[in-house]
Structure formats: structure tokens, C-alpha cells
C-alpha positions in Angstrom: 21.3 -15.6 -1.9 18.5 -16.0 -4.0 15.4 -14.5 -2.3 13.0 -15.5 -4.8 13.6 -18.8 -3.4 13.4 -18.6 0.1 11.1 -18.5 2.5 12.4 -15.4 4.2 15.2 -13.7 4.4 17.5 -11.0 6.4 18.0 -7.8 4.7 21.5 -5.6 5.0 20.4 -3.5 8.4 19.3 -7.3 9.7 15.8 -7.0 9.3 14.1 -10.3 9.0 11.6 -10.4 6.6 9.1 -13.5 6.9 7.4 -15.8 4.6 5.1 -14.3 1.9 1.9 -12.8 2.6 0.8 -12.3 -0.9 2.1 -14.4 -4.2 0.4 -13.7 -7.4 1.0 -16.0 -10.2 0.8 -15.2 -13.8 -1.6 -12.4 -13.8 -2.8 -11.2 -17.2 -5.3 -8.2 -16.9 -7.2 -7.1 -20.0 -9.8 -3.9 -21.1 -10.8 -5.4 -24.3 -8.1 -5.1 -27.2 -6.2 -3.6 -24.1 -3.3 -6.1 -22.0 -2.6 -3.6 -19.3 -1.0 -6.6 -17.0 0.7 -9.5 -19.3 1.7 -12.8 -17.2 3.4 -11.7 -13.9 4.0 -12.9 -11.2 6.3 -12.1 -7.8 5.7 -12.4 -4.1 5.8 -10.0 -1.0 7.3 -11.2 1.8 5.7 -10.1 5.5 7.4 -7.2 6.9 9.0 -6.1 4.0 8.8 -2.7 1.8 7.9 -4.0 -1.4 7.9 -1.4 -4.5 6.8 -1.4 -7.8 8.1 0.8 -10.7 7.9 1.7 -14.0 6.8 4.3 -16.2 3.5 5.8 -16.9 0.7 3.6 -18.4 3.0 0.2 -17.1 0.2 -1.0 -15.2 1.1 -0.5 -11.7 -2.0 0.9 -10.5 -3.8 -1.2 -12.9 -1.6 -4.1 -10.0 -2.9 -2.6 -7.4 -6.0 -3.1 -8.3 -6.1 -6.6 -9.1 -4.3 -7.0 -5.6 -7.5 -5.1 -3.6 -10.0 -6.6 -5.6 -11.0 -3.6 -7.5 -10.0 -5.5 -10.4 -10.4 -9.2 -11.5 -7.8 -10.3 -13.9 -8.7 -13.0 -16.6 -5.6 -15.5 -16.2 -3.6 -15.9 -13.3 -4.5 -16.5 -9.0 -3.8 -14.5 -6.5 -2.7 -16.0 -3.0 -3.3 -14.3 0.3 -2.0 -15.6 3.7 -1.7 -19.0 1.8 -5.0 -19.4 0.5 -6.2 -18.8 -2.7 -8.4 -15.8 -3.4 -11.6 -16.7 -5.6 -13.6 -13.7 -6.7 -13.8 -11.4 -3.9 -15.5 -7.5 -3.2 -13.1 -4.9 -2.6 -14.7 -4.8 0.8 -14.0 -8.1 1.0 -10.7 -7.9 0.5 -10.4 -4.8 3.1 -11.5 -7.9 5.5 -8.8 -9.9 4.7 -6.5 -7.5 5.8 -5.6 -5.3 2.9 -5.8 -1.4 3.2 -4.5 0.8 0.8 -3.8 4.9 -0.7 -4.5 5.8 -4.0 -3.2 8.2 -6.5 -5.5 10.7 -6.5 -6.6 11.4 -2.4 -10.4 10.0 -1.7 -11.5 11.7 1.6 -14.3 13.5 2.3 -13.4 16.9 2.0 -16.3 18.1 4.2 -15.7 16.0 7.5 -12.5 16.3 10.6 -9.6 14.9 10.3 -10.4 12.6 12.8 -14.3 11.3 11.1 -12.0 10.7 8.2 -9.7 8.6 10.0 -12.2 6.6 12.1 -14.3 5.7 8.9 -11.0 3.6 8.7 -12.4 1.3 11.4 -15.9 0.6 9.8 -14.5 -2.8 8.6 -13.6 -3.5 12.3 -16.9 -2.9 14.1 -19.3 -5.4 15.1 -22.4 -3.9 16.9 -25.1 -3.4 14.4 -26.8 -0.2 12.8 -29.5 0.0 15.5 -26.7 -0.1 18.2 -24.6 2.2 17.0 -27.1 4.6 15.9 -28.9 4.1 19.7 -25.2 4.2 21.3 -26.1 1.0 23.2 -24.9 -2.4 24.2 -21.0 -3.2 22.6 -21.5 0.2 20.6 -20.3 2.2 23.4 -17.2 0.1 24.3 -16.6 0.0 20.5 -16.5 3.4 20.1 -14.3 4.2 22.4 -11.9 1.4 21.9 -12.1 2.7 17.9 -11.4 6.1 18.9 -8.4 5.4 21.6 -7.1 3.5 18.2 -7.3 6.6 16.1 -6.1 9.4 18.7 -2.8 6.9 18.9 -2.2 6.7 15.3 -3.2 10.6 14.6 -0.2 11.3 18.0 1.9 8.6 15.8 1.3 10.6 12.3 2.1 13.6 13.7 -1.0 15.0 12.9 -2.2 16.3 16.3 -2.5 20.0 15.8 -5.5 19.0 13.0 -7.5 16.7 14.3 -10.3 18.9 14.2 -9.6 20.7 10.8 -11.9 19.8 7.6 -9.4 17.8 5.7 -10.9 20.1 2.6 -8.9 23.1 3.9 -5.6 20.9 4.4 -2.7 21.6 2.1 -2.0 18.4 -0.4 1.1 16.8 1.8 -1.2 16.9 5.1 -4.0 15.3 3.5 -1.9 12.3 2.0 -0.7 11.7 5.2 -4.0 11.8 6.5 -5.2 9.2 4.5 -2.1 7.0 5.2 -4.1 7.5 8.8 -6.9 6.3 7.8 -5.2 3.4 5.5 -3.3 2.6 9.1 -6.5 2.6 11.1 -7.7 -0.9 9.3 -5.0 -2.1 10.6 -4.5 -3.8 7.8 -1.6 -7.0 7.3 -0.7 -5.7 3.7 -0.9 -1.9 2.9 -0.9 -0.3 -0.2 0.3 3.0 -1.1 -0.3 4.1 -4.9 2.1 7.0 -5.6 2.3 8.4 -1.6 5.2 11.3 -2.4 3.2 12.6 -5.6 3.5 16.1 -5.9 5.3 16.6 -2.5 7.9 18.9 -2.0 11.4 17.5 -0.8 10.6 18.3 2.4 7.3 16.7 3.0 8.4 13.7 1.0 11.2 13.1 3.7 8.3 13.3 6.1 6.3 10.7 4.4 9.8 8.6 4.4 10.3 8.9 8.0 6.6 7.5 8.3 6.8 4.7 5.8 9.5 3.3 7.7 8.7 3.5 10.8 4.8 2.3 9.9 6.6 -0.7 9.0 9.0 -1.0 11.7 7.0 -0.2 14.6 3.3 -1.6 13.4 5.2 -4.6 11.3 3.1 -3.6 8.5 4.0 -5.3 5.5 3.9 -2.3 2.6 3.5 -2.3 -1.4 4.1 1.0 -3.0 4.0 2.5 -6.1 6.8 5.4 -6.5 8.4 7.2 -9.0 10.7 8.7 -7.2 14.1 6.0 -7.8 16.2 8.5 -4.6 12.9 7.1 -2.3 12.5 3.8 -4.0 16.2 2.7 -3.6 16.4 4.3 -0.2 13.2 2.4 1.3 12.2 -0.4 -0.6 13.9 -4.0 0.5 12.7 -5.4 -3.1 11.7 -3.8 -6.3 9.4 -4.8 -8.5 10.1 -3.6 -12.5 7.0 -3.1 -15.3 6.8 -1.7 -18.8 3.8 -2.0 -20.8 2.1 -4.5 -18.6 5.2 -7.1 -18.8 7.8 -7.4 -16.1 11.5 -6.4 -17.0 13.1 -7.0 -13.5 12.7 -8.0 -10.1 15.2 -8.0 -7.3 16.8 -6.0 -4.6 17.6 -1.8 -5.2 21.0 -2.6 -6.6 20.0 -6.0 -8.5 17.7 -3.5 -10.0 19.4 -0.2 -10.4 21.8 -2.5 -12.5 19.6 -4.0 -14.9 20.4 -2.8 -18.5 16.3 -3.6 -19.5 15.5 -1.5 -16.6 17.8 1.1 -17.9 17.0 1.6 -21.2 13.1 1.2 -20.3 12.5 3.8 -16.9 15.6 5.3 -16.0 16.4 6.4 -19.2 20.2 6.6 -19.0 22.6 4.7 -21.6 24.4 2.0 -20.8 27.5 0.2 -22.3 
């Protein structure tokens, strides 16, 4: 089957993964002299765990970027739930329905566990400054909608025991999952996760893995990540996503990928025949 061409598809465990949710189309990104993305394009599919690979200074992030509207890429459209995206604020973008990690962790050291997470919801509240700062009219019933939301996905994170704790005196592995929570409390149709396992031990990276999965299993969270870790990429990602120096060298399921002699000589580094 070729799932480039479909609309959806069924993966091995019978998953069915829908239509796609985001389909950029011959994106070139450039910092003056610099291509750091050179006309690519692929699709994610809703309710799949989409990754993207390739070795340092490839342009993944760079991807990311263009995708949450951190970045605006000189050639090329982006499409979002069918419509295309003009250009947009990364707050903007947050509307939409995108959430997202990044590769080095941006919390505020200073405040709970839980303020961290709830800032999360910001994008979803409607009463206005006065309200909320008064605690009057639909900020009360907000509040505690917003905070019911959060106490449900700190119990589903696991992360009970440090609701309370300044996320500044966390060790590394609880604060990335942390702000997974707060990515998780946008609610968000597409979620991005730039390098989630980085510097984790084996242990806390098959904790994350556990919680990847089910995030998108049990929330039917569509997910992008960027990994380099091929034992977690193969094992948790439905398509895969291949870049080397801003061009893309493959695209297709683990093993499609795993196989690919460019891909081989350019990230895995192992000789082939």
C-alpha cells in the first residue's frame, strides 16, 4: 500500500489513522546564504506518531519551527485542517490547535508544578483581565473547569506526588515530562515534541515511551517528534520522516526507512552492500 497516497490508512496493531491534519508543500527555509530547509514536503495523518530524523544541523527543529509559526519559510505553504495557513503568530498558531516541547525545557523555574501546567490553558480562557483578576462572572467557572483539566492530566502524567514542587528543584526527566503537561493541557489537535528523551536515562526514557503512546492513544492526539534515539523512533513512530542538510532523503514506514541505503550511509552510519 502506498500511504502517501491515501487518505488514511491502518497501521500493523490496526490502528486507523485518519486523513491528514497538516501537509506542507515544498518548504524552503533560508538565514541568508543559509538553506537550512530545501523543498520538502510530506503530510501527517491525524492520530498518528509522526517522526522526524536526521543528524545534527538537518533542520528538524529548524521544521518545527516553520510548523508553529515561529518561523516563516520563503517558498512553500503550509496546510492545517485543510486550509491554508497565511502568515500567522506563534500564538496564533497555538489557537489553531498546535502545542508543542522544545529541546531545551522553557518553564518557569520559580513557580509549582501545577502554575506551570495551567499557564497551558491561557490560550483557552475567555473571561477578560478584569474578571479574572476580580475572580468574577465566567472567571470562577473557568478556573475551576481549567484546573479539574490539569489535576486530570497531572493523575494521567503520573506526576501527582509534585504538584506542589518548584519545577526549578525537579530532576531533568520530571521536568520534561512536566512540560509534556503543560504541552497536553492546550489540548492541542497536533503536538510537537522536539527531542522529548534527550538526555534521559533508559529508564526514564521508557517512561516518556509509555506516555507518548498512550497520549496518543487515549487523548487521540496526533504527535510530531523529533528523536534521535532510532530503538524509540522504530518502536513508536507509525511514519518516519528522513533529513540531511535541509533536503529530504527518505520518508516511509520504520522498516521502509530502516532499509533505505541514503538513510544509511547519511544517519545511521553503518555500511551497506
Amino acid at each position: 500500500m502506498n500511504i502517501q497516497a491515501t487518505e488514511g490508512y491502518v497501521t500493523e496493531d490496526g490502528r486507523k489513522i485518519g486523513g491528514t491534519v497538516l501537509d506542507l508543500k515544498n518548504i524552503t527555509l533560508r538565514f541568508g546564504g543559509l538553506t537550512a530547509i530545501n523543498d520538502i514536503s510530506f503530510d501527517i495523518r491525524k492520530g498518528e506518531i509522526r517522526a522526524i530524523i536526521g543528524p545534527n544541523g538537518a533542520g528538524k527543529s529548524s521544521m518545527l519551527n516553520v510548523i508553529s509559526g515561529f518561523y516563516k519559510p520563503q517558498e512553500g505553504e503550509v496546510w492545517f485542517n485543510g486550509k491554508k495557513r497565511g502568515a500567522v503568530k506563534p500564538y496564533e498558531v497555538a489557537r489553531q490547535g498546535v502545542a508543542r516541547t522544545f529541546q531545551n525545557i522553557a518553564l518557569f523555574e520559580g513557580m509549582s508544578v501545577l502554575d506551570n501546567v495551567m499557564t497551558g490553558r491561557l490560550n483557552l480562557m475567555k473571561a477578560s483581565m478584569w474578571q479574572q483578576a476580580l475572580w468574577i462572572g465566567k472567571a470562577e467557572k473557568e478556573e475551576i473547569e481549567n484546573r479539574q483539566k490539569v489535576e486530570h492530566i497531572i493523575d494521567f502524567l503520573e506526576i501527582q506526588a509534585i504538584r506542589k514542587t518548584p519545577v526549578g528543584r525537579l530532576p531533568y526527566g520530571l521536568k520534561k515530562r512536566v512540560e509534556l503537561a503543560r504541552a497536553l493541557a492546550a489540548e492541542p489537535d497536533l503536538l510537537l515534541l522536539d527531542e522529548p528523551m534527550a538526555g534521559m536515562n533508559v529508564e526514564e526514557k521508557e517512561d516518556m515511551s509509555r506516555f507518548i503512546l498512550d497520549v496518543n492513544d487515549e487523548f487521540g492526539t496526533t504527535i510530531a517528534l523529533i528523536e534521535h534515539d532510532m530503538g524509540v523512533v522504530m518502536d513508536l513512530s507509525d511514519r518516519v520522516v528522513v533529513m540531511d542538510y535541509g533536503r529530504k532523503i527518505g520518508d516511509g514506514v520504520p522498516d521502509e526507512v530502516r532499509n533505505n541505503p541514503e538513510v544509511i550511509d547519511a544517519y545511521l552510519g553503518v555500511s551497506h552492500d
